[in-house]
Predicted model as a PDB file, atoms N, CA, C, CB and O in Angstrom, pLDDT in the B-factor column:
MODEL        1                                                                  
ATOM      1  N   UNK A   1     126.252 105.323 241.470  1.00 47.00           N  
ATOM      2  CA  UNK A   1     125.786 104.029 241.004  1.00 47.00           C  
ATOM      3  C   UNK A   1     125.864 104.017 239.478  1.00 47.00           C  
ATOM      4  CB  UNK A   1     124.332 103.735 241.502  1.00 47.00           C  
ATOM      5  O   UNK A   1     124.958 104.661 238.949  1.00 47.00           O  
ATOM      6  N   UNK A   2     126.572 103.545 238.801  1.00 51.00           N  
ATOM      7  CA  UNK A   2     126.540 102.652 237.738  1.00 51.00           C  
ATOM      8  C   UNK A   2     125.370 102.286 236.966  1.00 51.00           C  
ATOM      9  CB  UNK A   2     126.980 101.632 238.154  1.00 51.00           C  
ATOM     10  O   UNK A   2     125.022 101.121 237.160  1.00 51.00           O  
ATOM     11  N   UNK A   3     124.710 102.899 236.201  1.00 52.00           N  
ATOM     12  CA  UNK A   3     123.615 102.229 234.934  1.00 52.00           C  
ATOM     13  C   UNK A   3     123.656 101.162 234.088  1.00 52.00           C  
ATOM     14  CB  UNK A   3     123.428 102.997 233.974  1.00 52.00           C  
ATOM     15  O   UNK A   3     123.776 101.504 232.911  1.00 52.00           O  
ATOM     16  N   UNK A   4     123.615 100.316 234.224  1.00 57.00           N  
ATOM     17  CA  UNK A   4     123.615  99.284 232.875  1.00 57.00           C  
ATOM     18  C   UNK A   4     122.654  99.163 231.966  1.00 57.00           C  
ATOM     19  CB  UNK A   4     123.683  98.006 233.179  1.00 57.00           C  
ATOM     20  O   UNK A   4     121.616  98.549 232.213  1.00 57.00           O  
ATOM     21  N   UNK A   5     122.886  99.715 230.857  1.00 66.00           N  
ATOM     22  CA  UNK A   5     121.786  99.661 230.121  1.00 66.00           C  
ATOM     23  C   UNK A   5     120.696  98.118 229.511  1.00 66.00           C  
ATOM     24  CB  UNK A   5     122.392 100.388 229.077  1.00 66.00           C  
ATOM     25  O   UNK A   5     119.509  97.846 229.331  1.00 66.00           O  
ATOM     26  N   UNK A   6     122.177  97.410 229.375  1.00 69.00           N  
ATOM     27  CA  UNK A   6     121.478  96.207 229.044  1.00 69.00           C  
ATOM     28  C   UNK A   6     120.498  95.732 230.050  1.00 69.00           C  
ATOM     29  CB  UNK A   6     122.407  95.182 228.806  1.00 69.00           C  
ATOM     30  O   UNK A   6     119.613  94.923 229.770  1.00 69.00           O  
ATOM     31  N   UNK A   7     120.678  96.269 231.274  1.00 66.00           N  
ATOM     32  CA  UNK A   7     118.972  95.060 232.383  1.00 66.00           C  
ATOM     33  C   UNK A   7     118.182  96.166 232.723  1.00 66.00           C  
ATOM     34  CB  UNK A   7     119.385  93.948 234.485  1.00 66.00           C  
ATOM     35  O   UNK A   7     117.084  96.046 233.268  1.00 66.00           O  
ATOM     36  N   UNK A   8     118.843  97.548 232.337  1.00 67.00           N  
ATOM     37  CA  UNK A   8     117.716  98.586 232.608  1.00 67.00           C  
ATOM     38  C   UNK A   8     116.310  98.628 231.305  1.00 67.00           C  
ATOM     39  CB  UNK A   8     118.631 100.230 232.643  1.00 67.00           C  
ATOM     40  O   UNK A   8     115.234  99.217 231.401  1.00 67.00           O  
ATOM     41  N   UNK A   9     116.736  97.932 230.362  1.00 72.00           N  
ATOM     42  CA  UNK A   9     116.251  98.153 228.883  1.00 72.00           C  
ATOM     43  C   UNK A   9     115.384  96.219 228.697  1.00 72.00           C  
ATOM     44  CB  UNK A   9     118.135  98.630 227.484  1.00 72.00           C  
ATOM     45  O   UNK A   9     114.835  95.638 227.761  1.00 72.00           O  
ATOM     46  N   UNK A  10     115.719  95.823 230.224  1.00 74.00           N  
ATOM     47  CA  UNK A  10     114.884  94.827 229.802  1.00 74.00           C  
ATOM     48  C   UNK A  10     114.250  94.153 231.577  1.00 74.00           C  
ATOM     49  CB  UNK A  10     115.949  93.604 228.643  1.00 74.00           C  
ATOM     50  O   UNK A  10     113.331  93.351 231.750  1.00 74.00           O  
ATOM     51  N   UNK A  11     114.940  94.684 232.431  1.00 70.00           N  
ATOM     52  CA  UNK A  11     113.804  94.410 233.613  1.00 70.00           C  
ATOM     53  C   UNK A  11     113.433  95.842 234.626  1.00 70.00           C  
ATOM     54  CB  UNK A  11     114.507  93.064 234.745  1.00 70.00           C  
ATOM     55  O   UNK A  11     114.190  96.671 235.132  1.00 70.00           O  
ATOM     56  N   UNK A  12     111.698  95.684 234.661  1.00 73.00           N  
ATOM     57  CA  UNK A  12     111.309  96.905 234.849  1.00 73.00           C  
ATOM     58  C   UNK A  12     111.801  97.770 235.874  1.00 73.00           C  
ATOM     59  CB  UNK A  12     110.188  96.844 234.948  1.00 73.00           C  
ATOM     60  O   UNK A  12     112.494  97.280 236.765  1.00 73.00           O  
ATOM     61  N   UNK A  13     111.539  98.986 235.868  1.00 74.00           N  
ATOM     62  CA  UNK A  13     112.380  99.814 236.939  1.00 74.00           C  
ATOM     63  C   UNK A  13     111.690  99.898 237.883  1.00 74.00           C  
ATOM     64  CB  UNK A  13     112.828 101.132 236.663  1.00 74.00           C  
ATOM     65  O   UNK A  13     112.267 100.563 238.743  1.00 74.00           O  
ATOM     66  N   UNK A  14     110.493  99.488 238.270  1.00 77.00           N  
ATOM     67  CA  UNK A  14     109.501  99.775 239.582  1.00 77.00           C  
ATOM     68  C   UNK A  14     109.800  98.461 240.348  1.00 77.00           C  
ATOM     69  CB  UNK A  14     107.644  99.978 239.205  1.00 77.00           C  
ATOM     70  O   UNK A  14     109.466  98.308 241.523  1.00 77.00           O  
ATOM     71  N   UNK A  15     110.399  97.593 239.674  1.00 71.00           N  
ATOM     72  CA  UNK A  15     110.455  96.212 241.183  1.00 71.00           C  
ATOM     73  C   UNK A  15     111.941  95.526 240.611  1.00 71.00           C  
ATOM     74  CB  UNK A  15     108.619  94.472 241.176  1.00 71.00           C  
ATOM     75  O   UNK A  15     112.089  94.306 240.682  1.00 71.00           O  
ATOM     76  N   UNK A  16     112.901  96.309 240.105  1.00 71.00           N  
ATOM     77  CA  UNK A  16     114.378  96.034 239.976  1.00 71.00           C  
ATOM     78  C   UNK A  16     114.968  97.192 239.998  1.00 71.00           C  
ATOM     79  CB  UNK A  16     114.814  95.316 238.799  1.00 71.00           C  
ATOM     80  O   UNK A  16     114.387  98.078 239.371  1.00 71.00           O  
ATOM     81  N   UNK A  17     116.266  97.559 240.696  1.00 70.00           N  
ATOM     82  CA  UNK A  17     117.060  98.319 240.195  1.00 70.00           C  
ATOM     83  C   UNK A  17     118.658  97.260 240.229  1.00 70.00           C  
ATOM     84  CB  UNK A  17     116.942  99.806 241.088  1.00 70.00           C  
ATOM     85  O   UNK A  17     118.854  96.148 240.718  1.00 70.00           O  
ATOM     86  N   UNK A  18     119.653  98.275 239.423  1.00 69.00           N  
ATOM     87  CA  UNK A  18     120.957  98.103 238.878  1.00 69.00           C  
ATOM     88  C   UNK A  18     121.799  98.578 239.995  1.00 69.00           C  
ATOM     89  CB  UNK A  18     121.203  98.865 237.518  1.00 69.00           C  
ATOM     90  O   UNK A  18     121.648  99.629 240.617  1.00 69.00           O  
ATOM     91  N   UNK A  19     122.679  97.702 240.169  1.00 72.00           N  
ATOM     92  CA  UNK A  19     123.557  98.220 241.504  1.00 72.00           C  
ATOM     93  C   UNK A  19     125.043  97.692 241.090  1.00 72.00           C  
ATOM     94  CB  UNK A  19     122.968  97.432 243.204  1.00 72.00           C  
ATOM     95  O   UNK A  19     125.372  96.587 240.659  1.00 72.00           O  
ATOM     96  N   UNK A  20     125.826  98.842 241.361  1.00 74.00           N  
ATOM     97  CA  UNK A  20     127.312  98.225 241.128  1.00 74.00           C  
ATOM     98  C   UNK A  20     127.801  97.240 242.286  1.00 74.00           C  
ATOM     99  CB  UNK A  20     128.442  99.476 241.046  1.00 74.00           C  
ATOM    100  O   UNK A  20     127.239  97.248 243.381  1.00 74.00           O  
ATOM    101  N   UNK A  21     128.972  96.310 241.970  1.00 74.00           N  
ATOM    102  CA  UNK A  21     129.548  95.264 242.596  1.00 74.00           C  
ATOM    103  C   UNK A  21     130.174  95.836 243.983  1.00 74.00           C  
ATOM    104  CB  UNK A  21     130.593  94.597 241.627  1.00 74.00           C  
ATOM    105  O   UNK A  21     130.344  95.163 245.000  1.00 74.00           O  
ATOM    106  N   UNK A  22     130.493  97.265 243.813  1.00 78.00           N  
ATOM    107  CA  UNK A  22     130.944  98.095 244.870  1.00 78.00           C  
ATOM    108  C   UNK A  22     130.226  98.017 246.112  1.00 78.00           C  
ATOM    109  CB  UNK A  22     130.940  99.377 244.473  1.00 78.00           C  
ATOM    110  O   UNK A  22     130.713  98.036 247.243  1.00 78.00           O  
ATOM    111  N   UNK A  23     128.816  97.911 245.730  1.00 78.00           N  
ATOM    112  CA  UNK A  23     127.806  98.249 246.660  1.00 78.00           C  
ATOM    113  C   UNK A  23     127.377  97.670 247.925  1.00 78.00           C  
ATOM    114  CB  UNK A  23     126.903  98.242 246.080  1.00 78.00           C  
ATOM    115  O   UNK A  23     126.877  98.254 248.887  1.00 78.00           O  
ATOM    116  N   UNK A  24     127.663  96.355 247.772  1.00 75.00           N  
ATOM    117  CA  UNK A  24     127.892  95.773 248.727  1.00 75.00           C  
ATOM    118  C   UNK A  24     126.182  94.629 248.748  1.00 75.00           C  
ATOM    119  CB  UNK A  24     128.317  97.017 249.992  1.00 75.00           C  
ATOM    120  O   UNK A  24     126.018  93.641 249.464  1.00 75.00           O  
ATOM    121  N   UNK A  25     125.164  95.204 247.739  1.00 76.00           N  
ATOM    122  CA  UNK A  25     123.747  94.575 247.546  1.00 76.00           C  
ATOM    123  C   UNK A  25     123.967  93.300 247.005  1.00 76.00           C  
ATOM    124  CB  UNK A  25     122.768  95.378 246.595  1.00 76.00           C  
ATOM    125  O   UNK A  25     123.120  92.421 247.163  1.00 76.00           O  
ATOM    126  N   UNK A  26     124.952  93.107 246.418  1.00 79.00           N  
ATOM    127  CA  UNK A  26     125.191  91.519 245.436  1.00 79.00           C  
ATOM    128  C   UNK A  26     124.995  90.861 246.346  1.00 79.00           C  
ATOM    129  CB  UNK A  26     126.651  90.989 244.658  1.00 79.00           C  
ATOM    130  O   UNK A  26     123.955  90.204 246.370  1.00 79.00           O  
ATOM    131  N   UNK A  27     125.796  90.801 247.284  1.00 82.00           N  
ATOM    132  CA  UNK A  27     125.488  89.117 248.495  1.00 82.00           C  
ATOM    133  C   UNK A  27     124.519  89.117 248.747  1.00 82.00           C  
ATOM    134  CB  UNK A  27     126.084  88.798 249.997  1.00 82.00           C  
ATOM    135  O   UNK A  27     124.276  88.136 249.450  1.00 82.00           O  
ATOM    136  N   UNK A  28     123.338  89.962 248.502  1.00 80.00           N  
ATOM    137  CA  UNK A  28     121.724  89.482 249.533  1.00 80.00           C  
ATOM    138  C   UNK A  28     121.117  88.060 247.864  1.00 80.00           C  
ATOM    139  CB  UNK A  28     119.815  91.913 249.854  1.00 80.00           C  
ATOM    140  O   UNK A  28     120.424  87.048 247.965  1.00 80.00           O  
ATOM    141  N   UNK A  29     121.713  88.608 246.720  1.00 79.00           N  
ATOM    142  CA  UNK A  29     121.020  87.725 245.681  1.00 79.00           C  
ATOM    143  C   UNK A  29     121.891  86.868 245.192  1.00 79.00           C  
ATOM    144  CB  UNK A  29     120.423  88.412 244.561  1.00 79.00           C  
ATOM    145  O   UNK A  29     121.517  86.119 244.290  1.00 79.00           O  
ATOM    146  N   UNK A  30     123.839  86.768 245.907  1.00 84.00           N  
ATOM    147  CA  UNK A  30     124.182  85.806 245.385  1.00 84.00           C  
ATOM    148  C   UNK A  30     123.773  84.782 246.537  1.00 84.00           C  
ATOM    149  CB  UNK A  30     125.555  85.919 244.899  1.00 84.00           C  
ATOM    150  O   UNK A  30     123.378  83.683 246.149  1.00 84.00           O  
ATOM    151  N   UNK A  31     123.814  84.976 247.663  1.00 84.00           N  
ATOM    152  CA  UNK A  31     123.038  83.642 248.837  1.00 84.00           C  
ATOM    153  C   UNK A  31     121.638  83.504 248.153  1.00 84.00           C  
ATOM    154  CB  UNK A  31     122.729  84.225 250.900  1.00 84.00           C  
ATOM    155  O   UNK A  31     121.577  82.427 247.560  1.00 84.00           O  
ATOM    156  N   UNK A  32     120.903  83.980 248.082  1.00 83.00           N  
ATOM    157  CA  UNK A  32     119.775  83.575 247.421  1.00 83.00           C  
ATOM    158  C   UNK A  32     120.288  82.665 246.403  1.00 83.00           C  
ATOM    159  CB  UNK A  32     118.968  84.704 246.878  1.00 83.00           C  
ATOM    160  O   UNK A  32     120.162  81.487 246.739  1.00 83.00           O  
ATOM    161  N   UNK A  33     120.705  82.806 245.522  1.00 82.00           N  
ATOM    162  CA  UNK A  33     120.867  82.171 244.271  1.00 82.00           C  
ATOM    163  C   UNK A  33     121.401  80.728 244.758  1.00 82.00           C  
ATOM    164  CB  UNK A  33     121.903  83.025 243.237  1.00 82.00           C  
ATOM    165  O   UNK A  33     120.869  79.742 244.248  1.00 82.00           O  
ATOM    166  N   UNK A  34     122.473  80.536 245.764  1.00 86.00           N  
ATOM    167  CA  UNK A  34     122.527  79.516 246.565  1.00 86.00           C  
ATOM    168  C   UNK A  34     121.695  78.802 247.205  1.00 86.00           C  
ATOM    169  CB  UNK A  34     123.054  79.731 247.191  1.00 86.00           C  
ATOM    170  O   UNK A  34     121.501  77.593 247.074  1.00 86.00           O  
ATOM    171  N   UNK A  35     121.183  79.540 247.917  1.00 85.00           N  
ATOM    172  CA  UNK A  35     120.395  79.035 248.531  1.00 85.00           C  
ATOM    173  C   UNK A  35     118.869  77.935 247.799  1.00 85.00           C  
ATOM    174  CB  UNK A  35     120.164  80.223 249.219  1.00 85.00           C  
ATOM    175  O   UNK A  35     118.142  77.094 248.326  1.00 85.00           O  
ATOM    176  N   UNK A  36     118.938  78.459 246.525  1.00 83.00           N  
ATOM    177  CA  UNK A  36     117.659  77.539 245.782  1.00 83.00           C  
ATOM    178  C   UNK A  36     118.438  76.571 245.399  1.00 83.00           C  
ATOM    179  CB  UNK A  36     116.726  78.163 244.428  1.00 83.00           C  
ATOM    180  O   UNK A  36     118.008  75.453 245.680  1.00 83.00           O  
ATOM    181  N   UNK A  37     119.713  76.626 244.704  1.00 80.00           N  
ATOM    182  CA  UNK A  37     120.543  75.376 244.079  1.00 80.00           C  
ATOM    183  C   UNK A  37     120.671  74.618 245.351  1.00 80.00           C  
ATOM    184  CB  UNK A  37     122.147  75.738 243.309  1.00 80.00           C  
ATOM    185  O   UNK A  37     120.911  73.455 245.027  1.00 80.00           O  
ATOM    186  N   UNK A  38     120.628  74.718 246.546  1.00 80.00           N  
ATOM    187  CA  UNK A  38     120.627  73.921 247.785  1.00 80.00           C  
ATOM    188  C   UNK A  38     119.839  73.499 247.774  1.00 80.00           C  
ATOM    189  CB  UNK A  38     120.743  74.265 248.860  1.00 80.00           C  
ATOM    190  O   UNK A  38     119.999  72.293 247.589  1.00 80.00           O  
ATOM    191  N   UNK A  39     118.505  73.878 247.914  1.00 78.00           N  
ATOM    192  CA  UNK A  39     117.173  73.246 247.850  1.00 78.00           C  
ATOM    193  C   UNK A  39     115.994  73.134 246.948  1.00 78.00           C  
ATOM    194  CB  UNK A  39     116.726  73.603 248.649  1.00 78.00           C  
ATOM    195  O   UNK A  39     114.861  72.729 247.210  1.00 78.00           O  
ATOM    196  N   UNK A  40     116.446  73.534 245.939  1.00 77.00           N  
ATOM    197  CA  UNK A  40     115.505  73.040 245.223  1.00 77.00           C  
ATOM    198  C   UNK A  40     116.381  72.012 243.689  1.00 77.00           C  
ATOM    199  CB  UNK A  40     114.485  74.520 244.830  1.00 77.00           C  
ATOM    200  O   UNK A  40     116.891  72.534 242.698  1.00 77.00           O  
ATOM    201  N   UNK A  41     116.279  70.360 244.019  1.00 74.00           N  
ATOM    202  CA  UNK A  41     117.453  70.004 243.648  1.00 74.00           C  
ATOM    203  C   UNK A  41     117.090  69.923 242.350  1.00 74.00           C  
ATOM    204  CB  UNK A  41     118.065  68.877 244.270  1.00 74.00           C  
ATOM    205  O   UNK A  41     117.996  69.426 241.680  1.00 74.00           O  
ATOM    206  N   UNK A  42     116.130  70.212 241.722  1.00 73.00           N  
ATOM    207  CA  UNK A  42     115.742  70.308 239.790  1.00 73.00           C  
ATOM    208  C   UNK A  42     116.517  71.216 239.593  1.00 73.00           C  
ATOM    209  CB  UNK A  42     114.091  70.791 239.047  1.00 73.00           C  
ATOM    210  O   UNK A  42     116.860  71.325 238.416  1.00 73.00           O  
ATOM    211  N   UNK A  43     116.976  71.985 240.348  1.00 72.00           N  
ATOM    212  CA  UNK A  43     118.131  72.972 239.413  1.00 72.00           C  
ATOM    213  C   UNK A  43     119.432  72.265 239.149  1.00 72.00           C  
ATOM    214  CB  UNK A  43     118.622  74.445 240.248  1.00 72.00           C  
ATOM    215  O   UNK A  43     120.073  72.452 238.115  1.00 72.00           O  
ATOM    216  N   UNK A  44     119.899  71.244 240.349  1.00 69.00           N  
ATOM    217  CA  UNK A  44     120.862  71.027 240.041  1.00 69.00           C  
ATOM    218  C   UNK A  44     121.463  68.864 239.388  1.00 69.00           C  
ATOM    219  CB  UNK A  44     121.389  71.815 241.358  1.00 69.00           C  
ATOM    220  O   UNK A  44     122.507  68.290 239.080  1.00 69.00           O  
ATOM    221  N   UNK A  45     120.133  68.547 239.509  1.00 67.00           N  
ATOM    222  CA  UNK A  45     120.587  67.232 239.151  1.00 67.00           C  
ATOM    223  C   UNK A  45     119.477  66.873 237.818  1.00 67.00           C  
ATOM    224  CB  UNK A  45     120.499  66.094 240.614  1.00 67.00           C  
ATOM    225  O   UNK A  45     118.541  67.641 237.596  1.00 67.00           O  
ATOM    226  N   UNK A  46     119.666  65.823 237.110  1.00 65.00           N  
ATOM    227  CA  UNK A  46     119.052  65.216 235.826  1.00 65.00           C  
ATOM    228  C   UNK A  46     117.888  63.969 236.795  1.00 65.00           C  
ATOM    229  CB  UNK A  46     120.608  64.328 234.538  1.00 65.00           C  
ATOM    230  O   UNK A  46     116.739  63.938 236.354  1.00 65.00           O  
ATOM    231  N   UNK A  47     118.036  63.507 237.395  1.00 67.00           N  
ATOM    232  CA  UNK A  47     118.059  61.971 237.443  1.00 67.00           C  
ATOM    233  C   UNK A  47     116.725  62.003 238.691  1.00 67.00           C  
ATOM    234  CB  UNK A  47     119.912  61.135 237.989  1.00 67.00           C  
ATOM    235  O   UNK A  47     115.644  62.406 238.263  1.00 67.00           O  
ATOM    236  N   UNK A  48     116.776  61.679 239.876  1.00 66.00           N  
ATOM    237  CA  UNK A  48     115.701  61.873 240.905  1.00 66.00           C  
ATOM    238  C   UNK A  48     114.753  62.592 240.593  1.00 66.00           C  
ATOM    239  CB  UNK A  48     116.070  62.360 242.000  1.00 66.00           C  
ATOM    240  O   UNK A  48     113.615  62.241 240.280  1.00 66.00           O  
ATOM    241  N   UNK A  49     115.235  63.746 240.676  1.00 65.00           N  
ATOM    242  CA  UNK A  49     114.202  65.177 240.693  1.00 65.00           C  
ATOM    243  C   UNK A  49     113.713  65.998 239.595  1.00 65.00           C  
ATOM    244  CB  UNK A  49     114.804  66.212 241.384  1.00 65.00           C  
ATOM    245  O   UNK A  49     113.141  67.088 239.601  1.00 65.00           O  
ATOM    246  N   UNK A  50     114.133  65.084 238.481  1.00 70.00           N  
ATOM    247  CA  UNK A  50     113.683  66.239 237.202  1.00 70.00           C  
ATOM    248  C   UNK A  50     112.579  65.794 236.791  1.00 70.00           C  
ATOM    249  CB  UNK A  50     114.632  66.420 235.840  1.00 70.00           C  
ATOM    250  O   UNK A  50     111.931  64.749 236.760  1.00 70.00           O  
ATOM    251  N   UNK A  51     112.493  67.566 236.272  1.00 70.00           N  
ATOM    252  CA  UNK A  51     110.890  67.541 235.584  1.00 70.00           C  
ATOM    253  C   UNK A  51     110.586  66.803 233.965  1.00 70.00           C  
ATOM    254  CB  UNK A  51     110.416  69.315 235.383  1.00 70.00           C  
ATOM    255  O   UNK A  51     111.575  66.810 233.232  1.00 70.00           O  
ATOM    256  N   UNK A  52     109.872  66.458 233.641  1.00 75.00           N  
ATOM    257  CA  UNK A  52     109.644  66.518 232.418  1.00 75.00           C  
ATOM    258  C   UNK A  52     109.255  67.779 231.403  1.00 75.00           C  
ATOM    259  CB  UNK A  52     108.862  65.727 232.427  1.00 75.00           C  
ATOM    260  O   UNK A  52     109.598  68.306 230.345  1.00 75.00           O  
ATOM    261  N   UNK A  53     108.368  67.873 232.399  1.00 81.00           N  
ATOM    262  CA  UNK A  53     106.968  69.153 232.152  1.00 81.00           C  
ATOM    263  C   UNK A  53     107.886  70.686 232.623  1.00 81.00           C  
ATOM    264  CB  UNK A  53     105.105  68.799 233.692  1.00 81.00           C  
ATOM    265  O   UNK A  53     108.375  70.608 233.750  1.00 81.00           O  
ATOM    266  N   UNK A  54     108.063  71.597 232.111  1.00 83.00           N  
ATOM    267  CA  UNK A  54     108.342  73.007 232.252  1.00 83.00           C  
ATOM    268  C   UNK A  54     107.602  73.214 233.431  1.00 83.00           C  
ATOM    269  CB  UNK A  54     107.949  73.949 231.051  1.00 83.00           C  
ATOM    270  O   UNK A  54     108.187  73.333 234.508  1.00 83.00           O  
ATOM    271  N   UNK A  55     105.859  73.292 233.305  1.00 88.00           N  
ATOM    272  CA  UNK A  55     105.247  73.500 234.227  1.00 88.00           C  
ATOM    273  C   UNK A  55     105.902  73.145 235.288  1.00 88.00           C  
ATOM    274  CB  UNK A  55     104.226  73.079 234.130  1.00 88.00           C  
ATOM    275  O   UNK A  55     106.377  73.955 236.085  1.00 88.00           O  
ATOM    276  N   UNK A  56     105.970  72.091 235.374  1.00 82.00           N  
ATOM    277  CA  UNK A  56     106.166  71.465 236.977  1.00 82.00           C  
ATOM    278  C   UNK A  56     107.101  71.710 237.812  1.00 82.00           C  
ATOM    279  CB  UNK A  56     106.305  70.199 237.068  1.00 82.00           C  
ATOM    280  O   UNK A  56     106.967  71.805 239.032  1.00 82.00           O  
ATOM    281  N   UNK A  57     108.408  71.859 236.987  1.00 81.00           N  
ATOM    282  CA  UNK A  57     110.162  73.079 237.261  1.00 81.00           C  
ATOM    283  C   UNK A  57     109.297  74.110 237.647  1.00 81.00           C  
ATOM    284  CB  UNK A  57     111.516  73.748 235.538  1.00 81.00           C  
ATOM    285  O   UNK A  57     109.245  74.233 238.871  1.00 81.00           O  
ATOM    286  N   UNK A  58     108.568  74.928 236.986  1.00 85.00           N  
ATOM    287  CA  UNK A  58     107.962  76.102 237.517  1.00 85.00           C  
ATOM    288  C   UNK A  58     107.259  76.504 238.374  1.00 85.00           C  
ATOM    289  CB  UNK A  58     107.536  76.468 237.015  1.00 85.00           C  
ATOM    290  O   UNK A  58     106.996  77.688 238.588  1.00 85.00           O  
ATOM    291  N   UNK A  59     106.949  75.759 238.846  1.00 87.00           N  
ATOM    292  CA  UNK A  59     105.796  74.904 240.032  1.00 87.00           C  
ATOM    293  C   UNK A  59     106.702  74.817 241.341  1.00 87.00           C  
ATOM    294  CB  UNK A  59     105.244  72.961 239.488  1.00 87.00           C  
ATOM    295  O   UNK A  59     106.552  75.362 242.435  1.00 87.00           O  
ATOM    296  N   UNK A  60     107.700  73.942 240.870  1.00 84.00           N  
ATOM    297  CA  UNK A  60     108.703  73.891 242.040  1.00 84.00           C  
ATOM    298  C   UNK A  60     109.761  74.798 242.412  1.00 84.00           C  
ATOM    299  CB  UNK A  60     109.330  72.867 241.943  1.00 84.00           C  
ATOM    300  O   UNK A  60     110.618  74.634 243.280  1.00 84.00           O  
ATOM    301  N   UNK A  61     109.565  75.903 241.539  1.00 86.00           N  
ATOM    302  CA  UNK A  61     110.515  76.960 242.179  1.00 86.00           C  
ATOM    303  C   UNK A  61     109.841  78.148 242.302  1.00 86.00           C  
ATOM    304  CB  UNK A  61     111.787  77.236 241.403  1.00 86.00           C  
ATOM    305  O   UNK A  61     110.537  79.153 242.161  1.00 86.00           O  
ATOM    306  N   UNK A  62     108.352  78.347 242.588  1.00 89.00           N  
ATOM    307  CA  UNK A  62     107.609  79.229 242.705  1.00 89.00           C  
ATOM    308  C   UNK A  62     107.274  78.824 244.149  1.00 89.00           C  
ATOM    309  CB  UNK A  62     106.598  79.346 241.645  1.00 89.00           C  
ATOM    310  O   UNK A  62     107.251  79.597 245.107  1.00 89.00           O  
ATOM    311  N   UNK A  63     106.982  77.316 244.178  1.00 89.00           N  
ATOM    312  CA  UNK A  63     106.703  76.851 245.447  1.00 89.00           C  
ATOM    313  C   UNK A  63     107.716  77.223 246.687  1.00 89.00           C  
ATOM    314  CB  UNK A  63     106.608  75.434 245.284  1.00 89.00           C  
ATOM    315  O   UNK A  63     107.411  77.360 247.871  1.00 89.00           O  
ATOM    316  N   UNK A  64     109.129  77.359 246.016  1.00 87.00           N  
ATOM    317  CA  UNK A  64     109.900  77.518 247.220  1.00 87.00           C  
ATOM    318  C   UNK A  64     110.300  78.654 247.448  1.00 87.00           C  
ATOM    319  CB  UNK A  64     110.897  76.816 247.306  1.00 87.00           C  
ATOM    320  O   UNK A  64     110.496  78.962 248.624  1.00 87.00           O  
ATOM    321  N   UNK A  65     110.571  79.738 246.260  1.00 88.00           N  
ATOM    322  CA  UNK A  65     110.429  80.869 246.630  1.00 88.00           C  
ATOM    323  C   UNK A  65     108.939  82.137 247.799  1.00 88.00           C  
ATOM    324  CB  UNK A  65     110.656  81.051 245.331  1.00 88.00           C  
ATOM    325  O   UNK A  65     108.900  83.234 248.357  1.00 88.00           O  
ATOM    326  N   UNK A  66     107.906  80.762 247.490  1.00 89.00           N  
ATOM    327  CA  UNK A  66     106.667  81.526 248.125  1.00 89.00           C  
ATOM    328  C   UNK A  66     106.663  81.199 249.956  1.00 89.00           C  
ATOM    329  CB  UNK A  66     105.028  80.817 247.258  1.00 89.00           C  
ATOM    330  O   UNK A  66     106.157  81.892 250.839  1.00 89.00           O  
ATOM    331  N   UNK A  67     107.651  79.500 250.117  1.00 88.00           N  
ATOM    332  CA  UNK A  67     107.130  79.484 251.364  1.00 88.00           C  
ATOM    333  C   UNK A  67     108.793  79.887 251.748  1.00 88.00           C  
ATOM    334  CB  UNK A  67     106.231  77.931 251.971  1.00 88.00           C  
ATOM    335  O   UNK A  67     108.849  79.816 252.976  1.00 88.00           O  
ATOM    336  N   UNK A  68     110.225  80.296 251.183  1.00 86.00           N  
ATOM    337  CA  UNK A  68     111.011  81.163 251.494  1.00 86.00           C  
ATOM    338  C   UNK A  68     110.879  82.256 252.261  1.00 86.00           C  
ATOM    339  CB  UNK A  68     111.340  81.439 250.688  1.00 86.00           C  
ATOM    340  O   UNK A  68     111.522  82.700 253.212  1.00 86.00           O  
ATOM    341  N   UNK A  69     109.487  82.771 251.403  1.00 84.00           N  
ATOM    342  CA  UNK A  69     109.570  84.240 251.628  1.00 84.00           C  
ATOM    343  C   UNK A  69     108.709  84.167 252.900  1.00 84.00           C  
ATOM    344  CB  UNK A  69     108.983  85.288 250.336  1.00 84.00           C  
ATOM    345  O   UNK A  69     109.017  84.653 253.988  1.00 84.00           O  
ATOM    346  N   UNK A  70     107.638  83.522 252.622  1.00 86.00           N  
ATOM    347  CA  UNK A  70     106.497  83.391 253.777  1.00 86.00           C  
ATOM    348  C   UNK A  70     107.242  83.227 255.411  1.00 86.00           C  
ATOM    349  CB  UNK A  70     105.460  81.818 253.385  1.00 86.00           C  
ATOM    350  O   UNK A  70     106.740  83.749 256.406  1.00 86.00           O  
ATOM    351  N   UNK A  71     108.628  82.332 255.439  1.00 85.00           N  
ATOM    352  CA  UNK A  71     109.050  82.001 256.304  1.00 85.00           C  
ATOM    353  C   UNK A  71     110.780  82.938 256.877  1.00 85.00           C  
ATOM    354  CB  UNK A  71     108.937  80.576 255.921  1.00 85.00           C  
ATOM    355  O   UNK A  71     111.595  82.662 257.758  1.00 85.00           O  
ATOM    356  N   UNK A  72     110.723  83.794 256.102  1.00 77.00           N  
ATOM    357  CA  UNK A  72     111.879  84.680 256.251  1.00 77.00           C  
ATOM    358  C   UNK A  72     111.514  85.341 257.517  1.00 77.00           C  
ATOM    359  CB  UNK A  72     112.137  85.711 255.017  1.00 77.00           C  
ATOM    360  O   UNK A  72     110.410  85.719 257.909  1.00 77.00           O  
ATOM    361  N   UNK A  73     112.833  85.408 258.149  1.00 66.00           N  
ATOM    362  CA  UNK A  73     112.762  86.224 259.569  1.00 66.00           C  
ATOM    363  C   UNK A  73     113.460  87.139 259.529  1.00 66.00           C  
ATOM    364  CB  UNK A  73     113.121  85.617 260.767  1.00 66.00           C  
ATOM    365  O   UNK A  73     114.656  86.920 259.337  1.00 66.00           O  
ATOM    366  N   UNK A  74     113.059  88.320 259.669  1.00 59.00           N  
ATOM    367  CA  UNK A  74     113.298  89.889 259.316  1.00 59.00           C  
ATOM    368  C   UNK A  74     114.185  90.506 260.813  1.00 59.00           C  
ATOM    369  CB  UNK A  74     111.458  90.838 259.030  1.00 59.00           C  
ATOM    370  O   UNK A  74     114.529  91.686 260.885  1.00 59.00           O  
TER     371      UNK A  74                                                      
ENDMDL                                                                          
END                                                                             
């Protein structure tokens, strides 16, 4: 496995690690990463759904990551 220093030197090592592209771990966080631009549409449009407030973007993607997870089937 591959070290990168640059995300080892800035996200912690007890609840991230660094994984090469080899590895085959990328697709579990590039569907994720999809998967919120699908549904949570403040990421992806200006107009309906945007926030004003930071808070409230933050609000809404805490919200969906919590009932994501709550509702993931293992």
């Amino acid at each position: 496995m591959t070290t990168f220093c640059a995300y080892d030197s800035v996200l912690p090592s007890k609840r991230h690690q660094s994984v090469d592209k080899d590895s085959g771990f990328t697709s579990y966080i590039e569907r994720f990463n999809c998967t919120i631009r699908q549904r949570v549409s403040r990421l992806v449009r200006k107009s309906l759904a945007f926030s004003k407030k930071l808070e409230n973007h933050i609000a809404a993607i805490w919200r969906f990551v919590h009932h994501y997870n709550a509702n993931l089937q293992l």
